[in-house]
C-alpha positions as CSV (number, residue, x, y, z in Angstrom):
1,X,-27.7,141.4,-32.0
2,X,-30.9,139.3,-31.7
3,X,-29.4,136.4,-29.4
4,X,-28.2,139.6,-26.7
5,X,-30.5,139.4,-24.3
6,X,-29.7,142.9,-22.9
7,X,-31.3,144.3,-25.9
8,X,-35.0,143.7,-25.6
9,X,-37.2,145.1,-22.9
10,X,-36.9,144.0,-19.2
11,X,-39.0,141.1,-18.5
12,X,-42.0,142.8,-16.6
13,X,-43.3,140.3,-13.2
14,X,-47.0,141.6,-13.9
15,X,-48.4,138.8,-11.6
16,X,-46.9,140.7,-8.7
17,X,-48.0,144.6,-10.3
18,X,-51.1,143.0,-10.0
19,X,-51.4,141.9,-6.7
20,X,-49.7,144.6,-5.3
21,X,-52.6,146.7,-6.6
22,X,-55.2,144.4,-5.7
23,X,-53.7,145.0,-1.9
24,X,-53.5,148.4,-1.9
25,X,-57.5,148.8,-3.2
26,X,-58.3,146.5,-0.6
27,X,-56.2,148.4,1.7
28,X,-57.9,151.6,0.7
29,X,-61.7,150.2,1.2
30,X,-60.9,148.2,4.7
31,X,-60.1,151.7,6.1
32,X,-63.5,153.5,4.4
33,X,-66.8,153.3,5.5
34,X,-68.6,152.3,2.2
35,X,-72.5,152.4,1.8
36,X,-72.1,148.8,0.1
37,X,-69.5,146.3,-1.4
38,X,-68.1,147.7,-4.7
39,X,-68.6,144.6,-7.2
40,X,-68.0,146.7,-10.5
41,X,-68.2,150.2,-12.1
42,X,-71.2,151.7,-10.7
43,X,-70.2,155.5,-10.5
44,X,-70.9,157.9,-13.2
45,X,-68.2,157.8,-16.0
46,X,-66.6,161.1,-16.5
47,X,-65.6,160.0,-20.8
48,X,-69.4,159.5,-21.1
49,X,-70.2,163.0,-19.0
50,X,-67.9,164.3,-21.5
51,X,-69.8,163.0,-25.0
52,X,-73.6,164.5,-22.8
53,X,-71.7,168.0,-22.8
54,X,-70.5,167.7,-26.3
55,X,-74.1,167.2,-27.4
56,X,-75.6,169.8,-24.9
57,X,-73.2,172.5,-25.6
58,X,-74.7,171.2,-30.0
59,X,-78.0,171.7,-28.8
60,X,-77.9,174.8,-27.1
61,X,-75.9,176.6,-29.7
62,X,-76.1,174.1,-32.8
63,X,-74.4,176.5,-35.5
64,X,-71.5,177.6,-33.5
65,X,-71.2,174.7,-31.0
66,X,-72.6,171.8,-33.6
67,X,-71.5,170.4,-36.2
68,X,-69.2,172.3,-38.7
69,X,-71.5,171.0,-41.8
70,X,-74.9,171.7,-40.0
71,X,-77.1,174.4,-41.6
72,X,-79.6,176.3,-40.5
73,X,-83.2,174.8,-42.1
74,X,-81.6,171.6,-40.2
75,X,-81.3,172.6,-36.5
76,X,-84.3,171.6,-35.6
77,X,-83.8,167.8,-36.9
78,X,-79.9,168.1,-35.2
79,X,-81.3,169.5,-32.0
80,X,-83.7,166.6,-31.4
81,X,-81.2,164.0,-32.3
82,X,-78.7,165.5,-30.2
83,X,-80.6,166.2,-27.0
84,X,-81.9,161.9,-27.6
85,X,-78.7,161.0,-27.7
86,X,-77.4,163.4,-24.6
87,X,-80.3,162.5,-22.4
88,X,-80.3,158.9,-22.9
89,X,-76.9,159.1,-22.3
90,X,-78.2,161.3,-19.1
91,X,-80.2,158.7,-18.0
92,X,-77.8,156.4,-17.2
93,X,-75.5,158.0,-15.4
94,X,-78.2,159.5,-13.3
95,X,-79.2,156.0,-12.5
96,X,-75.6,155.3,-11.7
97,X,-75.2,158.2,-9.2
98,X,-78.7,157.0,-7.8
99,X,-78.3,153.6,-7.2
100,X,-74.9,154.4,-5.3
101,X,-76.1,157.4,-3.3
102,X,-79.1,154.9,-2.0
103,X,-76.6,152.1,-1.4
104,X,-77.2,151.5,1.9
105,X,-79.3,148.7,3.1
106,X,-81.6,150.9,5.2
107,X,-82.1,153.2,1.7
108,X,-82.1,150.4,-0.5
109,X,-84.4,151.6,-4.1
110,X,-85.9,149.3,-6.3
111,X,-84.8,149.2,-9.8
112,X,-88.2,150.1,-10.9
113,X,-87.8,153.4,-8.1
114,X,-84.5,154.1,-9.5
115,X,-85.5,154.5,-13.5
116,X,-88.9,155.9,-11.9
117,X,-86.8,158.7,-10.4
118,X,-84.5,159.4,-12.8
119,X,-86.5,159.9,-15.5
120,X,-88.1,162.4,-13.6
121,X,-85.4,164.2,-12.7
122,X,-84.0,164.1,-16.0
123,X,-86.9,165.5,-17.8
124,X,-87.2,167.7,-15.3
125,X,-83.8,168.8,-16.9
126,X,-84.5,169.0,-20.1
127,X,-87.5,171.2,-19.5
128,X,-85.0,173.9,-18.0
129,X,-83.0,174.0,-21.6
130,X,-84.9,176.7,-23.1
131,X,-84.2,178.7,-20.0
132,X,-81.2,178.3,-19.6
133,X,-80.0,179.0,-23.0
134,X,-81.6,182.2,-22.7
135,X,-79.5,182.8,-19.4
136,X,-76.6,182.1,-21.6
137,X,-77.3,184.4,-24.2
138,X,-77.0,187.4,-21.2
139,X,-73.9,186.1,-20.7
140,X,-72.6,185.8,-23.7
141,X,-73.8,189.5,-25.0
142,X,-72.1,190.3,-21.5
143,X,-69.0,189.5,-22.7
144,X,-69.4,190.9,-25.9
145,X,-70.5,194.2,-24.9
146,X,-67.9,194.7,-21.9
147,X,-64.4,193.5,-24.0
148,X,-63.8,196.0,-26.4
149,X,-61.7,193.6,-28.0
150,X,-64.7,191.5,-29.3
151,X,-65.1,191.9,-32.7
152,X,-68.7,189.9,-32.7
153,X,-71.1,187.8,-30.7
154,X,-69.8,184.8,-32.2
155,X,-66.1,185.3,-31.6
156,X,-67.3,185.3,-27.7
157,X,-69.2,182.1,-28.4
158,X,-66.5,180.2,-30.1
159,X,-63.4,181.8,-28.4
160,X,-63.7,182.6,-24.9
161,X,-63.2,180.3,-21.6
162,X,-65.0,182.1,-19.5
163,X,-68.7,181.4,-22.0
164,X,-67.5,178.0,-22.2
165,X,-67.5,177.8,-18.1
166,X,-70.8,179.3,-17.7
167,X,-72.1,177.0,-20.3
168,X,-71.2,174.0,-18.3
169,X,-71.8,175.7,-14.9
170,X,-75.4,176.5,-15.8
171,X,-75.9,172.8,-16.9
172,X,-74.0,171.6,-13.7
173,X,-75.6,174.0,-10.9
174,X,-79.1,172.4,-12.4
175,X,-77.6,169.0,-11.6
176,X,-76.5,169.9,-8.6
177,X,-80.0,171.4,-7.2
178,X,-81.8,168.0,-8.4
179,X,-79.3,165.6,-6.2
180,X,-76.9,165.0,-8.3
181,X,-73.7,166.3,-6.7
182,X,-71.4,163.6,-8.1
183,X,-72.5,164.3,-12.0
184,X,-72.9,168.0,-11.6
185,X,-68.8,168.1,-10.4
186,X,-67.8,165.6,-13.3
187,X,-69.2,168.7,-15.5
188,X,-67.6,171.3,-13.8
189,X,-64.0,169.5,-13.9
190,X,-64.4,169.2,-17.3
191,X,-64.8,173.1,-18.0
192,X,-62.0,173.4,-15.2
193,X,-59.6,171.3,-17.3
194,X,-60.3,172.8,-20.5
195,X,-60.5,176.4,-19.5
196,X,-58.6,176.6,-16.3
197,X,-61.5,178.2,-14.7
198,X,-62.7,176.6,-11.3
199,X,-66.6,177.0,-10.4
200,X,-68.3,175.0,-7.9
201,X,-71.8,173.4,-9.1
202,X,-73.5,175.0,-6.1
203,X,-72.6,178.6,-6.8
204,X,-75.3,180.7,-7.7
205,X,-74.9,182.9,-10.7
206,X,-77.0,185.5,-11.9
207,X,-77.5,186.9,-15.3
208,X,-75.2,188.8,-17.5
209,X,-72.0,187.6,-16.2
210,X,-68.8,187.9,-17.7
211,X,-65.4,186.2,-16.6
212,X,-62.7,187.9,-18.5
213,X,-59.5,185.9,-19.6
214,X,-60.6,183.5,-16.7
215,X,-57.2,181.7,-16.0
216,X,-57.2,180.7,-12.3
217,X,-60.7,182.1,-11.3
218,X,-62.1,180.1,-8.5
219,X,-65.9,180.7,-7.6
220,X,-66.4,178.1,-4.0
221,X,-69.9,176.5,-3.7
222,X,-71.8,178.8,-1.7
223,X,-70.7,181.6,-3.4
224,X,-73.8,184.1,-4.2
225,X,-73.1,186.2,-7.3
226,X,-75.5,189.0,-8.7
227,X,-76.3,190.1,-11.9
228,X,-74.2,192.1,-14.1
229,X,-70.9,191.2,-12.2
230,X,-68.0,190.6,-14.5
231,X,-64.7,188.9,-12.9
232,X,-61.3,188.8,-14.1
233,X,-58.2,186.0,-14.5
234,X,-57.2,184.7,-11.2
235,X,-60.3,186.1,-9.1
236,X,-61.2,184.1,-6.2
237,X,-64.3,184.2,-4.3
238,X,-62.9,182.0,-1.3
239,X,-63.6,180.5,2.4
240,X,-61.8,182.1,5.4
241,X,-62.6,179.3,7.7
242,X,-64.0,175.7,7.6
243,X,-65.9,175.1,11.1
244,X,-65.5,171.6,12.1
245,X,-67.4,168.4,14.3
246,X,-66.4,167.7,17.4
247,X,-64.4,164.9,16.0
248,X,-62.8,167.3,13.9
249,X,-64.2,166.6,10.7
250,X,-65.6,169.6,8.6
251,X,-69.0,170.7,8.2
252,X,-70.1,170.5,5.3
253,X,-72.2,173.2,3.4
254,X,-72.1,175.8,5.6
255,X,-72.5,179.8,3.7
256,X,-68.5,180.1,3.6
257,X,-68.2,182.1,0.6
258,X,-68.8,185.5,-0.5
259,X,-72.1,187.2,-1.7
260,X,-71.0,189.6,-4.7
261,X,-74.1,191.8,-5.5
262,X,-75.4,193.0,-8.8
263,X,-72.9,195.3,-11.0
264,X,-69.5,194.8,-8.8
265,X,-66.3,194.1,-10.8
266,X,-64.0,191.9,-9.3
267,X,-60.7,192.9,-11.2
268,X,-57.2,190.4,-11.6
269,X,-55.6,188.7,-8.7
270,X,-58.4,190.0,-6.2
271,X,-59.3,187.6,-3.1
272,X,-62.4,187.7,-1.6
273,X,-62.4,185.1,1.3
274,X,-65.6,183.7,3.8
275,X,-68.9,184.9,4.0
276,X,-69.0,188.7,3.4
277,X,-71.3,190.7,1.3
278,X,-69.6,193.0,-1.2
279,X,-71.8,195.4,-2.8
């Protein structure tokens, strides 16, 4: 059997995989107005996006969301570590995002203006922490108080999708208002994968929300949401219409999704589409 030939694996011509996908990329960019010449990874990473949540999500919840052998006289110590590790981390990929956002020649930053800005920005982050994990306790009692099925305020914490999504749409939407569109979406996709619940980094949220079940909910980016609304599986707050250029190319930003006021729920399989006001 070992002199047959057919046996083993076909032999595999990478040579030619490889240029065929060096042709296609180069395809791909001659047709794209870029803001400079990509010479190697320069965009945020979305594994290491994925390790800053990790250690957020510790920080702001370190005996439910930390590590399993953490107690409690040693939050404080975990907390700190945590939150060095998550914002160094932080810092890099906000220089990343940045330095490619400024690419052009005309907008060109300094390395010195770059770190200079994005430490700002991320401290200015980290200074909103305490804030927001007070937002997130309204939501998670919100979810605890309005499914009778809750037996505690942990069980919402460690079991439910919908938490989980606000937890990284709170982090994201602050992201998102500081400039960092491309960072803030990386942290929403990775709710969206894991929960199956899609919410835009630009959509405001207020206080005490609860999204129930949450499979297929899709909140757009100018959505406007009140306080004490709850939402359930597969509601979508939607655009009717995208207006366009006069080359045909869509605006972008325009108010296109709803405005859901304080105390509406928004029950299963309801679609709410373009920018109306329901009250």
């Amino acid at each position: 059997m070992s002199g047959d030939s057919g046996s083993g694996p076909q032999r595999r011509d990478l040579a030619s995989v490889v240029a065929g996908l060096r042709e296609a990329r180069e395809h791909w960019r001659d047709t794209r107005v870029r803001k400079r010449d990509l010479a190697s990874h320069e965009f945020p990473s979305r594994d290491i996006v994925r390790e800053i949540m990790l250690k957020l999500r510790g920080a702001l919840f370190p005996l439910r969301l930390g590590p399993p052998d953490l107690k409690r006289d040693g939050e404080d110590f975990y907390v700190g570590h945590a939150l060095d590790i998550a914002l160094d981390l932080l810092h890099a990929q906000v220089q990343l995002e940045i330095a490619w956002r400024a690419g052009g020649e005309e907008q060109r930053l300094s390395r010195e203006q770059i770190v200079a800005r994005a430490s700002s920005i991320v401290a200015e982050f980290a200074a909103k922490l305490p804030s927001l994990r007070r937002l997130l306790d309204t939501d998670v009692e919100a979810a605890y108080r309005g499914d009778p099925a809750a037996q505690s305020v942990d069980e919402v914490l460690l079991c439910y999708p919908g938490v989980l999504a606000l937890i990284h749409h709170r982090l994201a939407h602050e992201l998102y208002a500081r400039g960092l569109p491309l960072i803030a979406r990386i942290v929403a996709e990775l709710a969206h994968s894991e929960t199956g619940i899609d919410i835009h980094p630009g959509a405001q949220i207020g206080a005490h929300c609860f999204i129930d079940h949450g499979t297929g909910v899709v909140i757009g980016e100018t959505a406007q949401i009140g306080e004490h609304v709850r939402i359930y599986q597969a509601g979508t707050l939607g655009a009717k219409r995208f207006e366009t250029e006069a080359d045909g190319a869509l605006q972008k930003g325009q108010p296109r999704h709803p405005i859901v006021e304080d105390d509406v729920v928004i029950y299963a399989g309801a679609t709410i589409l373009g920018r109306i006001t329901i009250g």
